[in-house]
Phi, psi and omega in degrees: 000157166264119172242122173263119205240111146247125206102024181275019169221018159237218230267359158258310179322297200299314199284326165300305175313330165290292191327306154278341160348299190324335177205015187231162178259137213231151192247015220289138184245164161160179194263011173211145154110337204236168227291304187248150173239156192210152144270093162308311200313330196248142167257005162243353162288319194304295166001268161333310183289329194286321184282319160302337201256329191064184192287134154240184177255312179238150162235088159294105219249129155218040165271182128132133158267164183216166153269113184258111194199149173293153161003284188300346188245282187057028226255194139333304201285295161329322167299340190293330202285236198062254179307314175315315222248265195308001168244302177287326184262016149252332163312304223267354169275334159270319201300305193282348189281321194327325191269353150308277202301139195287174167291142198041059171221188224225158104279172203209101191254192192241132108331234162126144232258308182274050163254327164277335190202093190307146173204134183319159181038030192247038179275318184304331150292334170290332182289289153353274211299324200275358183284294171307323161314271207327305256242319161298292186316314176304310180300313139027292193293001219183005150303125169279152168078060184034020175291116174279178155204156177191157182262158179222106168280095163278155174294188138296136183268134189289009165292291202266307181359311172296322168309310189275348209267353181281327200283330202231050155301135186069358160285130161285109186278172196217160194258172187337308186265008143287331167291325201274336168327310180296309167300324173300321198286306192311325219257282187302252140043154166245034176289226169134117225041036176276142160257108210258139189274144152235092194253000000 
């Protein structure tokens, strides 16, 4: 298959890309560094990657940022990163992709565990991730040309932990290349509309 990894060069991004490499012609997207360069955040950078890359099979997203500050600091503007980027720009990697993916391939978006298991100043991601769930499931239904989708919810990764570990007290971290399994499994697979938890 042809695969398109946006977000591959960071620290789940590397590890999917070691996992399919393995049997796949590989793609890397990202705003620095990779094959292709894309901003999720602009739908005419997506554009642009889409005209470059030409028919894939897959698409595969382990991009997208948020904020994290409580409630109460919170603002509009702040809520917004969020929304651009880990909520509108994995929609917006399908809405523009479709006609890229071939008949019966896939995408594959990012989730993420606090949408399930809530952390102070984890609201604004959680809204996302939890937006990015609905969104796969609802679509599910109504992809053309056998095309699936599916999310993949990671924990915190034992990669990143010394960073993470103040935000995720009492969380057990899990490492990387069990989250890159889960894509694989999402790619490779005849599943759809699924999230597959890596918990």
């Amino acid at each position: 298959m042809r695969i398109l990894i946006v977000g591959a060069s960071g620290t789940i991004g590397k590890e999917i890309k070691k996992e399919l490499e393995k049997e796949h012609e590989i793609i890397c997207a990202g705003r620095n560094g990779a094959d292709v360069t894309v901003d999720i955040t602009s739908p005419d950078s997506i554009k642009k990657m889409y005209e470059q890359v030409g028919k894939i099979d897959a698409v595969v997203n382990a991009a997208g940022g948020a904020t994290f500050a409580s409630v109460s600091e919170l603002t509009p503007e702040l809520n917004e990163k969020g929304i651009e980027s880990k909520l509108k720009g994995q929609i917006n990697l399908v809405l523009l992709g479709l006609n890229n993916v071939n008949d019966n391939g896939s995408f594959t978006l990012t989730t993420g565990i606090m949408m399930d298991d809530p952390i102070p100043q984890g609201a604004s991601a959680a809204m996302a991730n939890g937006g990015v769930k609905s969104f796969v499931k609802a679509s599910s239904i109504e992809m053309p040309r056998g095309i699936r989708i599916n999310s993949v919810s990671p924990n915190a990764v034992e990669e990143s932990w010394e960073r993470l570990e103040p935000f995720f007290l009492g969380f057990e971290p899990v490492p990387a290349h069990r989250v890159a399994l889960a894509f694989k499994k999402s790619v490779c697979g005849a599943q759809t509309g699924q999230n597959y938890e890596v918990y």
